[in-house]
VOGU-3710 file (C-alpha; in Angstrom, 3 decimals, decimal comma):
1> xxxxxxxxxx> -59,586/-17,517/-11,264  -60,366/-21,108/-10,018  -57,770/-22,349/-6,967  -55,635/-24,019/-8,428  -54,918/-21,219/-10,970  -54,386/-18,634/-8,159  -52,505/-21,119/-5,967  -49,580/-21,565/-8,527  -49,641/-18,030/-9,111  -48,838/-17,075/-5,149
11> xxxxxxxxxx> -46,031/-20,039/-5,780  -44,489/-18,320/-8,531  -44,734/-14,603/-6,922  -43,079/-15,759/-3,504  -40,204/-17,708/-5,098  -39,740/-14,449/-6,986  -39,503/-12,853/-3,795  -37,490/-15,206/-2,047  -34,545/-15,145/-4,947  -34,532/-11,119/-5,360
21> xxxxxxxxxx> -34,034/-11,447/-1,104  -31,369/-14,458/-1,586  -29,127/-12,091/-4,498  -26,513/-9,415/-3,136  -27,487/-5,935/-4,463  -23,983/-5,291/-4,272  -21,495/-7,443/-5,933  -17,591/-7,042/-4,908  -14,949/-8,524/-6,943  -12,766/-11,330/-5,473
31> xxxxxxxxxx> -9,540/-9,582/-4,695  -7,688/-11,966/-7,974  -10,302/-9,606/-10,034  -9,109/-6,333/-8,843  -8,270/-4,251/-11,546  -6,281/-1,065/-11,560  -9,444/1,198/-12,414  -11,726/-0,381/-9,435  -8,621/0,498/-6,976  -9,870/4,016/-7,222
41> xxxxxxxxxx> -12,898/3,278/-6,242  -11,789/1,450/-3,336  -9,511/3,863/-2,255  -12,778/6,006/-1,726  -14,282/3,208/-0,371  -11,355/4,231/2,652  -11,778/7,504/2,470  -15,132/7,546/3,462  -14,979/4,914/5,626  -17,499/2,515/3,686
51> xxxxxxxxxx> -14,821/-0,386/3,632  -14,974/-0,678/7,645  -12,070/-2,392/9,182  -9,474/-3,845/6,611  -5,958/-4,983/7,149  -3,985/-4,362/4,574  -3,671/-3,002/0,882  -5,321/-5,129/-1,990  -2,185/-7,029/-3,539  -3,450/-6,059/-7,521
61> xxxxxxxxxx> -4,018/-2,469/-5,762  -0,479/-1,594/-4,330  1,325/-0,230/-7,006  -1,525/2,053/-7,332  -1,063/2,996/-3,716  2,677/3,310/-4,343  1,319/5,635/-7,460  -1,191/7,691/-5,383  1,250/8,474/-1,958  4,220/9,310/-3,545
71> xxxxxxxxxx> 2,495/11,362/-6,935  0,911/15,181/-7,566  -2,702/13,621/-6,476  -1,731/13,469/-2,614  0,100/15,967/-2,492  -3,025/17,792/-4,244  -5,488/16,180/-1,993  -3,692/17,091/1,155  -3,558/20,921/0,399  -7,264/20,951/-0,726
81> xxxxxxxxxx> -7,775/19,472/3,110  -5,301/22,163/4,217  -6,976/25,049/2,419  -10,657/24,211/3,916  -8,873/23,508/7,052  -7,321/27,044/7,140  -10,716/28,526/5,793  -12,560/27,452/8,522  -9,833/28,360/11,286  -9,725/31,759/9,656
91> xxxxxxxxxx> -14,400/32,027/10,093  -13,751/30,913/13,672  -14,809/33,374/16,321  -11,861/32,836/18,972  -12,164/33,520/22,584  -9,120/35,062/22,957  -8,419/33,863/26,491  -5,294/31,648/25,312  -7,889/28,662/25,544  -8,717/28,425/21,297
101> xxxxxxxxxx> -7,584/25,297/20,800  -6,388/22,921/17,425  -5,670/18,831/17,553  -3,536/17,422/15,482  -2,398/13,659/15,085  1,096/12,949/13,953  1,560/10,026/11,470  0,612/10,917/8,015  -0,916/13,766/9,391  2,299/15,939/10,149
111> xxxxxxxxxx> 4,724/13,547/9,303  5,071/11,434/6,339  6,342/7,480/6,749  5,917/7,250/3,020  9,504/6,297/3,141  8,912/3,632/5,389  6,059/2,456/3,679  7,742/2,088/-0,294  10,279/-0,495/1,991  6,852/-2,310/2,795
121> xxxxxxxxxx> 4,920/-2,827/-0,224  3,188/0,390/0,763  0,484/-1,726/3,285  0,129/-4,831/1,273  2,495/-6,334/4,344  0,583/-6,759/8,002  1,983/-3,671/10,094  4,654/-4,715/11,813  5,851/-2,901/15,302  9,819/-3,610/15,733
131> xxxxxxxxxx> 10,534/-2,212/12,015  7,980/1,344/12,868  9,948/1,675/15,874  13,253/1,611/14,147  11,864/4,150/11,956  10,294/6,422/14,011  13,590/6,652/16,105  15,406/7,332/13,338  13,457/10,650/13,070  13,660/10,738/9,844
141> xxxxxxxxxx> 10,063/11,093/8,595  9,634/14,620/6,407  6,949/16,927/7,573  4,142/16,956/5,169  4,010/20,238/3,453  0,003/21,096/3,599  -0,271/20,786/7,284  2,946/22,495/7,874  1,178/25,594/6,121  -1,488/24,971/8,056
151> xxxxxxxxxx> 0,206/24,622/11,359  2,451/27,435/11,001  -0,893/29,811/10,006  -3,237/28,450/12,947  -0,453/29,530/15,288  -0,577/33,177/13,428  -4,045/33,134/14,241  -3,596/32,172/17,947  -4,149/28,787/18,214  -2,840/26,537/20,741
161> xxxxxxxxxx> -1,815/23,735/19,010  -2,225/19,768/21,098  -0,486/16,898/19,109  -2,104/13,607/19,662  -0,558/10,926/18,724  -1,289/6,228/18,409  2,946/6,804/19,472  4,257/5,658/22,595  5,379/7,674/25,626  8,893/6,095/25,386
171> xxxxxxxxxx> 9,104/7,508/21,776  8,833/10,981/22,965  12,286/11,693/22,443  12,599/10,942/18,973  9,488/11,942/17,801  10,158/15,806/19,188  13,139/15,345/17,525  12,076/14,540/14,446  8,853/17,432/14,269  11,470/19,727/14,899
181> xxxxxxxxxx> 13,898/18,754/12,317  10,579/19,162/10,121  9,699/22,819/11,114  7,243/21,840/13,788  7,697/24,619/16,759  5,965/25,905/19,780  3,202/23,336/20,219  0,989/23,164/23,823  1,585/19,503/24,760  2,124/16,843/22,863
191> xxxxxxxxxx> 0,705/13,479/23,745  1,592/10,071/23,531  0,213/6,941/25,011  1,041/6,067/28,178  1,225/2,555/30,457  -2,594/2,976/31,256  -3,386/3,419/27,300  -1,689/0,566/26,089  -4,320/-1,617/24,234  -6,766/1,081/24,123
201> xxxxxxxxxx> -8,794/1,278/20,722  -7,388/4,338/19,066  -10,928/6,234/19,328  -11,489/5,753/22,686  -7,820/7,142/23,531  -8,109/9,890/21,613  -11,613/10,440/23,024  -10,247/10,519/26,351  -7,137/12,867/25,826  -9,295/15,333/23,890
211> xxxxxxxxxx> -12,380/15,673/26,992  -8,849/16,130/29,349  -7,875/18,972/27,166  -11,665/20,591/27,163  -11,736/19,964/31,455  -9,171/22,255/31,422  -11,378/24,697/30,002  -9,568/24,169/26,027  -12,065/24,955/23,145  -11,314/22,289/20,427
221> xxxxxxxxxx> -12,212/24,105/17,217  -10,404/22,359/14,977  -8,616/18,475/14,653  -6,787/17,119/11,528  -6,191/13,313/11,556  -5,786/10,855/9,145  -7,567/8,187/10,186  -11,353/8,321/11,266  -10,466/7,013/14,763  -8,367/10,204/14,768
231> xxxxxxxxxx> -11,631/12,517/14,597  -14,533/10,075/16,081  -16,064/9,135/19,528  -16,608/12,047/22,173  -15,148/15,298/22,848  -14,856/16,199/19,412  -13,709/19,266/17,846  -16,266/21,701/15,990  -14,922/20,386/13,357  -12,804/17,474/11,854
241> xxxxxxxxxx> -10,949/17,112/8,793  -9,565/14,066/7,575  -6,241/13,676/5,294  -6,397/10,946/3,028  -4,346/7,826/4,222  -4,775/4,360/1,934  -2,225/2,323/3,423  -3,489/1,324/6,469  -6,251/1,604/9,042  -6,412/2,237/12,767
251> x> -9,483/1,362/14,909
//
C-alpha cells in the first residue's frame, strides 16, 4: 500500500472513531415525547436510583403516577417489600439483650400523603413546605397497611423499633398523633430534626441519628425507608429495604 493509499485510510478509520465517541449510547426522549409506556420504565429508573437527583414528576407521566400510588400495583409492591422485610427479621439471630434494633422512616414509609399528593398533581408541582405542614398537622395521613404488618410483627419478635423521620421537631405533636390514630404503638424514640439539623442533606442526618442509636450499644438489623437517602451513608443497618416512592426525591 503506497502512502497516500494508507494515509487516507488512517483518515477515514479515526473520523470513524471520533463520531462513534461524539454519539450518546443512550438516547432519552425529550420530556414532550414521553409516552405512557416509557413512564414505566422511568419509574424504575427511580426505583433503582439510575435517574439521580430529579425534581419533580414528568408532566406526560403524572397520571400514570396518580395510576400507580393510588392502584393494586403499590399496594402489591409494598407488601412484596413487607414480606422480604419480615423474612429476613424472622432469619435474624437476635441478641436478646433489649438492644435488637429496627429503623423506620415515616413519610410514605408508615404513613401515606397520597392524599396530599392527588391535591398536587401527584409531584408534577415543586414541593412546597407551608401546604406539607398544614397537612401533616392535620394528622390525617393513613398508615400504610404493609409496614403496619410489618411493624406490628417485628415488635412480636422483639424488636425495638426507632422512627426516623426528614419531619421537624416542632411537628412532634402531630405526627405522634397521627401514627397513633394509624395503629402505630410502643415505638423506642422517635426522631425528628432538630435546630442543629436544619439544612442537613437527608443522608447525612440520617447517618448521624442512626451511629447515635448504635453508640448506645443498638444493633440496627433492619431499616425500611422510602427514599435511598433513607437507607445510605454510614451506620447502616444489616440490611435496607426500600418502598417504592415515584413522586418525589429526597437527597
Amino acid at each position: 500500500m503506497d502512502s497516500g493509499v494508507w494515509l487516507l485510510s488512517l483518515l477515514v478509520a479515526l473520523s470513524t472513531v471520533s463520531h462513534i465517541r461524539s454519539e450518546p449510547i443512550l438516547r432519552l426522549p425529550s420530556e414532550k415525547a414521553i409516552s405512557s409506556d416509557y413512564c414505566d420504565s422511568w419509574r424504575l429508573a427511580v426505583e433503582t436510583n439510575n435517574a439521580g437527583a430529579w425534581e419533580r414528576v414528568p408532566v406526560n407521566c403524572v397520571d400514570f403516577v396518580a395510576e400507580y400510588m393510588t392502584g393494586e400495583r403499590y399496594r402489591r409492591d409494598c407488601e412484596v417489600v413487607g414480606n422480604l422485610s419480615l423474612a429476613f427479621a424472622r432469619s435474624v439471630r437476635m441478641v436478646g439483650d433489649g438492644r435488637d434494633a429496627w429503623v423506620f422512616d415515616i413519610d410514605e414509609t408508615l404513613l401515606s400523603n397520597v392524599p396530599y399528593y392527588q391535591e398536587i398533581g401527584f409531584g408534577f408541582e415543586i414541593f412546597n413546605e407551608t401546604s406539607f405542614d398544614t397537612w401533616v398537622h392535620s394528622a390525617a395521613a393513613p398508615a400504610l397497611l404493609a409496614n403496619l404488618i410489618l411493624y406490628d410483627e417485628l415488635k412480636e419478635l422483639g424488636f425495638k423499633i426507632f422512627l426516623l423521620t426528614g419531619r421537624s421537631e416542632y411537628q412532634r405533636n402531630a405526627t405522634e398523633t397521627n401514627l397513633l390514630l394509624s395503629g402505630y404503638r410502643n415505638w423506642e424514640r422517635l426522631i425528628l430534626r432538630g435546630s442543629s439539623d436544619k439544612g442537613k442533606p437527608a443522608i447525612s442526618y440520617k447517618s448521624e441519628k442512626r451511629e447515635e442509636v448504635e453508640n448506645e450499644g443498638y444493633m440496627i438489623h433492619g431499616s425500611s425507608g422510602d427514599q435511598w437517602s433513607d437507607l445510605w451513608g454510614y451506620a447502616v443497618a444489616a440490611r435496607s429495604f426500600k418502598l417504592p416512592n415515584p413522586m418525589y426525591y429526597i437527597p
